[in-house]
N, CA, C and O atoms as a Tinker XYZ file with bonds, in Angstrom:
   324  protein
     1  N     10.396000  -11.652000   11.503000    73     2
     2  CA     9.132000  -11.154000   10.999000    64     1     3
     3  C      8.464000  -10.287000   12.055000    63     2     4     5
     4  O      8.221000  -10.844000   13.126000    81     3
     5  N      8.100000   -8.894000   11.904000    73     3     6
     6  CA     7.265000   -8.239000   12.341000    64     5     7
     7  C      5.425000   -8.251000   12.270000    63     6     8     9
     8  O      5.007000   -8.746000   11.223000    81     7
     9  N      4.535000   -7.856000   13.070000    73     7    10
    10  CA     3.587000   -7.814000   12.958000    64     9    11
    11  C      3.162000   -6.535000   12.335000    63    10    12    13
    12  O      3.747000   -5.705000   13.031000    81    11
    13  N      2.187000   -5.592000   11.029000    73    11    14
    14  CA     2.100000   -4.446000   10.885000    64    13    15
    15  C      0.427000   -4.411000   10.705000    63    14    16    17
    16  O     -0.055000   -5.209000    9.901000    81    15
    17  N     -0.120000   -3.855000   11.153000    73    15    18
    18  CA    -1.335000   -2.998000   10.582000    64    17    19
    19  C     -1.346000   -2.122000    9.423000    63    18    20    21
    20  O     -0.842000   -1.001000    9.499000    81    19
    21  N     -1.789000   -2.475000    8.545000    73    19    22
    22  CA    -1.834000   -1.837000    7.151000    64    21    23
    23  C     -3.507000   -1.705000    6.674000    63    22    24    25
    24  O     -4.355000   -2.596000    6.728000    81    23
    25  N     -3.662000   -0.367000    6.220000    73    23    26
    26  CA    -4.533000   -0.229000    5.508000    64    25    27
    27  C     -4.311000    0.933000    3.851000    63    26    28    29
    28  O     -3.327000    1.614000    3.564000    81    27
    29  N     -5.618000    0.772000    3.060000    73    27    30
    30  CA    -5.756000    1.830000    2.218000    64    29    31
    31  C     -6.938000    2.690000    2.173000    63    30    32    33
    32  O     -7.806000    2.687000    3.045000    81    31
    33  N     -6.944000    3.512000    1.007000    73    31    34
    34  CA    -7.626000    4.450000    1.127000    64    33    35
    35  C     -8.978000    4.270000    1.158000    63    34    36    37
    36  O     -9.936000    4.935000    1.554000    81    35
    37  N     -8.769000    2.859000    0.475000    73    35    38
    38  CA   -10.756000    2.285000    0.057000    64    37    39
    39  C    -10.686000    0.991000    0.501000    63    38    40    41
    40  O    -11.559000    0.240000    0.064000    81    39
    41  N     -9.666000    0.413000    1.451000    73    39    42
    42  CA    -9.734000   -0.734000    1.791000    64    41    43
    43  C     -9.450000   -1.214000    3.228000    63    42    44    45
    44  O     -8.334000   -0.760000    3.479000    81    43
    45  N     -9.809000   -1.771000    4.093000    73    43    46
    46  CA   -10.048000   -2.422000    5.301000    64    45    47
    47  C     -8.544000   -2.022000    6.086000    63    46    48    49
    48  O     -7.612000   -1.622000    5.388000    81    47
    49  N     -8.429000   -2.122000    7.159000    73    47    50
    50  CA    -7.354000   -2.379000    8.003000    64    49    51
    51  C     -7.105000   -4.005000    7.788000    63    50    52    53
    52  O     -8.058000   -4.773000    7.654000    81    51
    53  N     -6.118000   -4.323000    7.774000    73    51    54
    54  CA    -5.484000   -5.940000    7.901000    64    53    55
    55  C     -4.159000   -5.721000    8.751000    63    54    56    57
    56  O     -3.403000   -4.751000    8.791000    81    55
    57  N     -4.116000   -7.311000    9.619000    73    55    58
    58  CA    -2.611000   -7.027000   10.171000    64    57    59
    59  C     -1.911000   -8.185000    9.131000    63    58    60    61
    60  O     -2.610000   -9.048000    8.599000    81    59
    61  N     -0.459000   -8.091000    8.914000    73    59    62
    62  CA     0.028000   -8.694000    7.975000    64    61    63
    63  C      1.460000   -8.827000    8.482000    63    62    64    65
    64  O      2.113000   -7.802000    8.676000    81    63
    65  N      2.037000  -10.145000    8.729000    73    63    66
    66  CA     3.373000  -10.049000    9.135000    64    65    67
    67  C      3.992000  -10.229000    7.999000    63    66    68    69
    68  O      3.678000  -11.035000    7.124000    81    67
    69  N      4.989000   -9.390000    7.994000    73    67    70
    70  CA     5.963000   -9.358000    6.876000    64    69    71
    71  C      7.798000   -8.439000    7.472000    63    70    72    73
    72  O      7.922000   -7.846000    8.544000    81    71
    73  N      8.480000   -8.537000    6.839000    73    71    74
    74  CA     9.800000   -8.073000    7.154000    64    73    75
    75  C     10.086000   -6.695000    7.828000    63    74    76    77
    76  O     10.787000   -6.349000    8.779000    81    75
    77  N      9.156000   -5.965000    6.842000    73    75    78
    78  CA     9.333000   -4.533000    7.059000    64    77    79
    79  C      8.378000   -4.257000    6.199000    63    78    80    81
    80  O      7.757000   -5.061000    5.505000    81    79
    81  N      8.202000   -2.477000    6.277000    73    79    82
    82  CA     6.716000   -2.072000    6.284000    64    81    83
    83  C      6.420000   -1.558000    4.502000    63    82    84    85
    84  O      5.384000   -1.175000    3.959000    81    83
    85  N      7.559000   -1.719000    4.059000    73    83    86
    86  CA     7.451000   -2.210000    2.240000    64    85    87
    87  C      6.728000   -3.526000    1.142000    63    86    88    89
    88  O      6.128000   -3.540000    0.068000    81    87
    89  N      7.271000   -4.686000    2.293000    73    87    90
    90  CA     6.873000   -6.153000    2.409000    64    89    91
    91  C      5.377000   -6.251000    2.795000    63    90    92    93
    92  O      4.529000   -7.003000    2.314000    81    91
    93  N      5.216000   -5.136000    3.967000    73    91    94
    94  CA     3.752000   -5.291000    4.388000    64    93    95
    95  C      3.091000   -4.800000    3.347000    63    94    96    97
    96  O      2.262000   -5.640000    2.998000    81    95
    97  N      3.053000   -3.906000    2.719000    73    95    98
    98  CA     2.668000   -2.902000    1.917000    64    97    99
    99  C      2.104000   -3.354000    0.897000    63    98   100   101
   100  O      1.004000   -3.105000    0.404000    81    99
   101  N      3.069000   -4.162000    0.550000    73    99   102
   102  CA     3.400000   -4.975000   -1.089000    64   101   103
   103  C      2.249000   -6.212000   -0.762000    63   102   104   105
   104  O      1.300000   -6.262000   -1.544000    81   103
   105  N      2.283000   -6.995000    0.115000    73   103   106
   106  CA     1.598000   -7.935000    0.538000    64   105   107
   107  C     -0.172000   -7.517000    0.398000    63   106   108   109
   108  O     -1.100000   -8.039000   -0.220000    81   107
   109  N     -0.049000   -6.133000    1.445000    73   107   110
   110  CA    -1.602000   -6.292000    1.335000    64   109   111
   111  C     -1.987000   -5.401000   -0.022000    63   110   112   113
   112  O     -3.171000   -5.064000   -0.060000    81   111
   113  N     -0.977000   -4.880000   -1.384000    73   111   114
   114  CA    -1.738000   -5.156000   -2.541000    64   113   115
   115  C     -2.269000   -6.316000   -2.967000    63   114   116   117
   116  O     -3.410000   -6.733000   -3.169000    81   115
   117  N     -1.008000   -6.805000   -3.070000    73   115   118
   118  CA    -1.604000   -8.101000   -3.907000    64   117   119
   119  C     -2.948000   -8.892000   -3.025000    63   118   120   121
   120  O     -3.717000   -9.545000   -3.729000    81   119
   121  N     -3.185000   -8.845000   -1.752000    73   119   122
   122  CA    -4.407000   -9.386000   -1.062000    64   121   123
   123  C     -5.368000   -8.995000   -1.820000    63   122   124   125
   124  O     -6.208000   -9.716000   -2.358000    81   123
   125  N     -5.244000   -7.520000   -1.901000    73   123   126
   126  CA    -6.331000   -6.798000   -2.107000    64   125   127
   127  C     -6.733000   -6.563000   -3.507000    63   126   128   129
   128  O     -7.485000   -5.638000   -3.814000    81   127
   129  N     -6.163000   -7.515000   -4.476000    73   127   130
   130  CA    -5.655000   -7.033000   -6.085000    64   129   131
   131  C     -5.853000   -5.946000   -6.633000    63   130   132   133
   132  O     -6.647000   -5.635000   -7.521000    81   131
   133  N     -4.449000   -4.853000   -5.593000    73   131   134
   134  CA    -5.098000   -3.690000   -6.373000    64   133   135
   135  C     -4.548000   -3.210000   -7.577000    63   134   136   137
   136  O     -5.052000   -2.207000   -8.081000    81   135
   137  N     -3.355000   -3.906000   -8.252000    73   135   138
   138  CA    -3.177000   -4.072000   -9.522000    64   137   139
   139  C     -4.272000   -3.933000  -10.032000    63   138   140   141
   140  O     -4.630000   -2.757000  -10.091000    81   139
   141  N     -5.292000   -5.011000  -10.623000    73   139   142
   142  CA    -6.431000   -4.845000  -11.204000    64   141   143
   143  C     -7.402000   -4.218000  -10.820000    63   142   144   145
   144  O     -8.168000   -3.880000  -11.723000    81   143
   145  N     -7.646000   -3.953000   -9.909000    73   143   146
   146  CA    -8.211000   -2.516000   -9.012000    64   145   147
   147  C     -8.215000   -1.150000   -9.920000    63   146   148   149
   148  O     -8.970000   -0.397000  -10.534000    81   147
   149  N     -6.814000   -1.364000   -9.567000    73   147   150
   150  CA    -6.175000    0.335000  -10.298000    64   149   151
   151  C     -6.336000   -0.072000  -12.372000    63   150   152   153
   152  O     -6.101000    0.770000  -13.239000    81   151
   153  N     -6.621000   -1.015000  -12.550000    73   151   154
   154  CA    -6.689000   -0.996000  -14.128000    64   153   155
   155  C     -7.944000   -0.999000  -14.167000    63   154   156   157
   156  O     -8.315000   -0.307000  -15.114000    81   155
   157  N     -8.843000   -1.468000  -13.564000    73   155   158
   158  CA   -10.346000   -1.090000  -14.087000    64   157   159
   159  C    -10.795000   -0.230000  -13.750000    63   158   160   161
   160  O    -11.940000   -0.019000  -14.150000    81   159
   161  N    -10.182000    0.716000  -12.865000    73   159   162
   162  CA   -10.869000    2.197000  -12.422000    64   161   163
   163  C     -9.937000    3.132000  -13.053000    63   162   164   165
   164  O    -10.354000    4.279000  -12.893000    81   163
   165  N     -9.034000    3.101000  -13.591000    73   163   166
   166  CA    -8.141000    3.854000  -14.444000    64   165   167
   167  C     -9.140000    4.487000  -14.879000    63   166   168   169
   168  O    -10.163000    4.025000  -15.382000    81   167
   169  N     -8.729000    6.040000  -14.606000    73   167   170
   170  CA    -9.069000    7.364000  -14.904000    64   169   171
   171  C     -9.906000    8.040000  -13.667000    63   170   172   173
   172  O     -9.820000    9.260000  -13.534000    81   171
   173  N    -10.756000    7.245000  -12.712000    73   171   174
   174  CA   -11.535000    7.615000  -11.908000    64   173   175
   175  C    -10.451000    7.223000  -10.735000    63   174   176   177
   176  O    -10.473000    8.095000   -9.867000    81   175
   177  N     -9.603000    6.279000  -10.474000    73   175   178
   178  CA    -8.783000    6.722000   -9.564000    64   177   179
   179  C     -7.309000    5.644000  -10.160000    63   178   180   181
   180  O     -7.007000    4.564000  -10.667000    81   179
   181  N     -6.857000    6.751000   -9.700000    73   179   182
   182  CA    -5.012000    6.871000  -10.516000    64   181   183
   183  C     -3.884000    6.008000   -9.498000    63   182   184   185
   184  O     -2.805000    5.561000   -9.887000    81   183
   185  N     -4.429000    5.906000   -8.119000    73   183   186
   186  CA    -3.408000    5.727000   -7.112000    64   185   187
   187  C     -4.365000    5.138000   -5.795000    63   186   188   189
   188  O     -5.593000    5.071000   -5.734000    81   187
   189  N     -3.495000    4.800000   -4.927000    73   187   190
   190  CA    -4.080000    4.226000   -3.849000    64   189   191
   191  C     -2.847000    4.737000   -2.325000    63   190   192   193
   192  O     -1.749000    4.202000   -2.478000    81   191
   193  N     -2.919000    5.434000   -1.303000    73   191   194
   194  CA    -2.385000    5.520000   -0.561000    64   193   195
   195  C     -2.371000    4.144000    0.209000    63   194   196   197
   196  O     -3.427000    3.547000    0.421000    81   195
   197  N     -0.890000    3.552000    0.710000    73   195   198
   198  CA    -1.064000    2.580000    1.967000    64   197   199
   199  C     -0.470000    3.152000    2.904000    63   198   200   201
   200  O      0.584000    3.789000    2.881000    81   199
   201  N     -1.326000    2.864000    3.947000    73   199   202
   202  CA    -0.539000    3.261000    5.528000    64   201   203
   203  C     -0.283000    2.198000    6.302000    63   202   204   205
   204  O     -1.166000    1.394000    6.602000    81   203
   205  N      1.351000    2.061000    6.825000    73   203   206
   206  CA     1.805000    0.581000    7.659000    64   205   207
   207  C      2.056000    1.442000    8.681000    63   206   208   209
   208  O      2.521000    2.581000    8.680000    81   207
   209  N      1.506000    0.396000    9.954000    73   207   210
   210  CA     2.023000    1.171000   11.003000    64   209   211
   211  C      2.641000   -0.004000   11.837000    63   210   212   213
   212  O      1.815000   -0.765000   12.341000    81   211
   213  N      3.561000   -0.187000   11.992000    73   211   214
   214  CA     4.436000   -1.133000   12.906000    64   213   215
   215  C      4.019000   -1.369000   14.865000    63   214   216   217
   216  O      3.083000   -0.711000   15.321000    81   215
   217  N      4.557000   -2.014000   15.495000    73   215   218
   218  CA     4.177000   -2.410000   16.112000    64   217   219
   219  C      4.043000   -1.464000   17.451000    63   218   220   221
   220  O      3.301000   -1.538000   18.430000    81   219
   221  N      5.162000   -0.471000   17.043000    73   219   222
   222  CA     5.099000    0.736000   18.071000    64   221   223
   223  C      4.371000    2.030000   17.566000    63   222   224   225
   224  O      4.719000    3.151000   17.936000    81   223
   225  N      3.334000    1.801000   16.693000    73   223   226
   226  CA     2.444000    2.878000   15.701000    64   225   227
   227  C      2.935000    3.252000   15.106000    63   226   228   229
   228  O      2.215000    4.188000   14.758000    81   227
   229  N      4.190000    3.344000   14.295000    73   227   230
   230  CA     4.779000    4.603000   13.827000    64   229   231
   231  C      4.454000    3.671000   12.337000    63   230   232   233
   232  O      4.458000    2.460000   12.116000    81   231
   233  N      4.166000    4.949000   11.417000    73   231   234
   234  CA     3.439000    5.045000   10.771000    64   233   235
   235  C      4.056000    5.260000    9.578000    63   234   236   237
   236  O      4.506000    6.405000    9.524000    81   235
   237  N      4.368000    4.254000    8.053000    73   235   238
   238  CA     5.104000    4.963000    6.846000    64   237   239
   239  C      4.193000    4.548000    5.805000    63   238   240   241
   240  O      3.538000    3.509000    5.889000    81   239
   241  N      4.143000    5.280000    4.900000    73   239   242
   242  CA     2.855000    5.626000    3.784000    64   241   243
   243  C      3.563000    5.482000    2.243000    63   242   244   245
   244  O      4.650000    5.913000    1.859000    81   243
   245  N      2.593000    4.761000    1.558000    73   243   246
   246  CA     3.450000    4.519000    0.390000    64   245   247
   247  C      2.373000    4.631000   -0.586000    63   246   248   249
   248  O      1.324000    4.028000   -0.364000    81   247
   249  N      2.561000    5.595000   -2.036000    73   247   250
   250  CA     1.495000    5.123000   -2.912000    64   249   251
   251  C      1.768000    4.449000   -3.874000    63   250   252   253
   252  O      2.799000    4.605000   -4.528000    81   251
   253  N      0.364000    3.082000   -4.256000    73   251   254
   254  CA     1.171000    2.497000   -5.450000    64   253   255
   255  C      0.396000    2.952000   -6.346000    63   254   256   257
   256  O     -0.683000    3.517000   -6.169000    81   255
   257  N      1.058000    2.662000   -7.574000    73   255   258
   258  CA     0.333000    3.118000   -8.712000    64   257   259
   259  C      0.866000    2.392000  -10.015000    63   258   260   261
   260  O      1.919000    1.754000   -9.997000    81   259
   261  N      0.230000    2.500000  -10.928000    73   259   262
   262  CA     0.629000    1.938000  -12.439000    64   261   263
   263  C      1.540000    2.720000  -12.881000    63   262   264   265
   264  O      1.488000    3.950000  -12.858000    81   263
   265  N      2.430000    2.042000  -13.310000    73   263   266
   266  CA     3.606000    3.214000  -14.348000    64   265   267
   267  C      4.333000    1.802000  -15.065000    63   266   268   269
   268  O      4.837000    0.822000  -14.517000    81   267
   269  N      4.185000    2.088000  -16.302000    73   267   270
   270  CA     4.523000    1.410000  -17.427000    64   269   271
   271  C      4.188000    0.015000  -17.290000    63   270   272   273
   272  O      5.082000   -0.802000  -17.069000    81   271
   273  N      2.887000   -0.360000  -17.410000    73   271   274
   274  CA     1.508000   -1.808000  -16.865000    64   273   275
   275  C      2.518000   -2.605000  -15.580000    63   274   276   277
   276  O      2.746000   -3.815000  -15.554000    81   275
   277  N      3.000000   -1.647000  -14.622000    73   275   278
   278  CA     3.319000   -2.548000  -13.327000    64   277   279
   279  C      2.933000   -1.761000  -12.329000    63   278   280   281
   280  O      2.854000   -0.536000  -12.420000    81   279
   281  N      2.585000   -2.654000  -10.978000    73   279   282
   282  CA     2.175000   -1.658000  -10.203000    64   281   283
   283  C      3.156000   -1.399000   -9.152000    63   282   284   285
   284  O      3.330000   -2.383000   -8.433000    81   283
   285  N      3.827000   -0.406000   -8.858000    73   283   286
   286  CA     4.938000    0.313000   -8.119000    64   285   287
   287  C      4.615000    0.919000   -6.955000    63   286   288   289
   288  O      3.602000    1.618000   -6.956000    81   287
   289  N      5.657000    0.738000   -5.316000    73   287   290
   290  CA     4.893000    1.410000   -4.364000    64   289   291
   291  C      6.145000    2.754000   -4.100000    63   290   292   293
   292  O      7.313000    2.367000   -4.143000    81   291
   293  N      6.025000    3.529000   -3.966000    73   291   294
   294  CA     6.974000    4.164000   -3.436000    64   293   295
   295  C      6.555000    4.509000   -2.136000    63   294   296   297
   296  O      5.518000    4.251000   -1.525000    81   295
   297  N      7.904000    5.357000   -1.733000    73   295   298
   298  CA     7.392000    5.639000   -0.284000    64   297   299
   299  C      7.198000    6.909000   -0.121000    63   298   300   301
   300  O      8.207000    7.432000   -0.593000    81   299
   301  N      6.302000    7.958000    0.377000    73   299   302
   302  CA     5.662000    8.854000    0.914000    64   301   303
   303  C      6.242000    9.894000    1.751000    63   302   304   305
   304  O      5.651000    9.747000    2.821000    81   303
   305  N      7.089000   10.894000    1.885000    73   303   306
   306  CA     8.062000   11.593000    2.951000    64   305   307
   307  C      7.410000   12.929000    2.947000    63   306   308   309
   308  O      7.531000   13.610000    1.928000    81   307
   309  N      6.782000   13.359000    3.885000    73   307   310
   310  CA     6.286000   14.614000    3.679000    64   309   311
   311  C      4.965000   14.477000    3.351000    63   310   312   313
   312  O      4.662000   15.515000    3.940000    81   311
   313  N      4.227000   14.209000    3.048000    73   311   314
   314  CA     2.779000   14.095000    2.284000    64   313   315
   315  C      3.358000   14.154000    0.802000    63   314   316   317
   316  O      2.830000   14.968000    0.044000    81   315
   317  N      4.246000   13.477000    0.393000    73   315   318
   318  CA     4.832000   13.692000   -1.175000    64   317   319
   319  C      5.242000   12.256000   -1.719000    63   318   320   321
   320  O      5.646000   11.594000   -0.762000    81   319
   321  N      5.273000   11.761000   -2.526000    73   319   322
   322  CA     6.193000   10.369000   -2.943000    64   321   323
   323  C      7.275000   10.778000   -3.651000    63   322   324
   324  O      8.090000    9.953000   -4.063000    81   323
């Protein structure tokens, strides 16, 4: 288990140990329930950027979002998912 710093776009920094920085990712949705987050603001906001940054800063970005009532993170390469 690694230690990661994760935050989002409208939500706090947290550190969160988890496997890798997908696990972290995934983790601090569900903390943060942004499943239901993203369903009651549906239409005013569509997505949520997360940023994990591992223990040596380096930094991988994932957005989740609703697609077909689940919430999905992909990962971010470029400023793109």
């Amino acid at each position: 288990m690694e230690k990661f710093n994760v935050e989002g776009n409208r939500f706090p920094r947290q550190e969160i140990e988890a496997e890798d920085p997908y696990d972290a990712a995934w983790d601090y949705c569900e903390k943060h329930e942004l499943y239901e987050d993203l369903r009651e603001n549906w239409g005013w906001i569509e997505n949520e950027d997360i940023s994990v940054f591992d223990e040596k800063g380096q930094k991988t970005t994932f957005r989740a979002e609703i697609i077909a009532d689940d919430l999905e993170l992909s990962r971010m390469i470029g400023g793109a998912p």
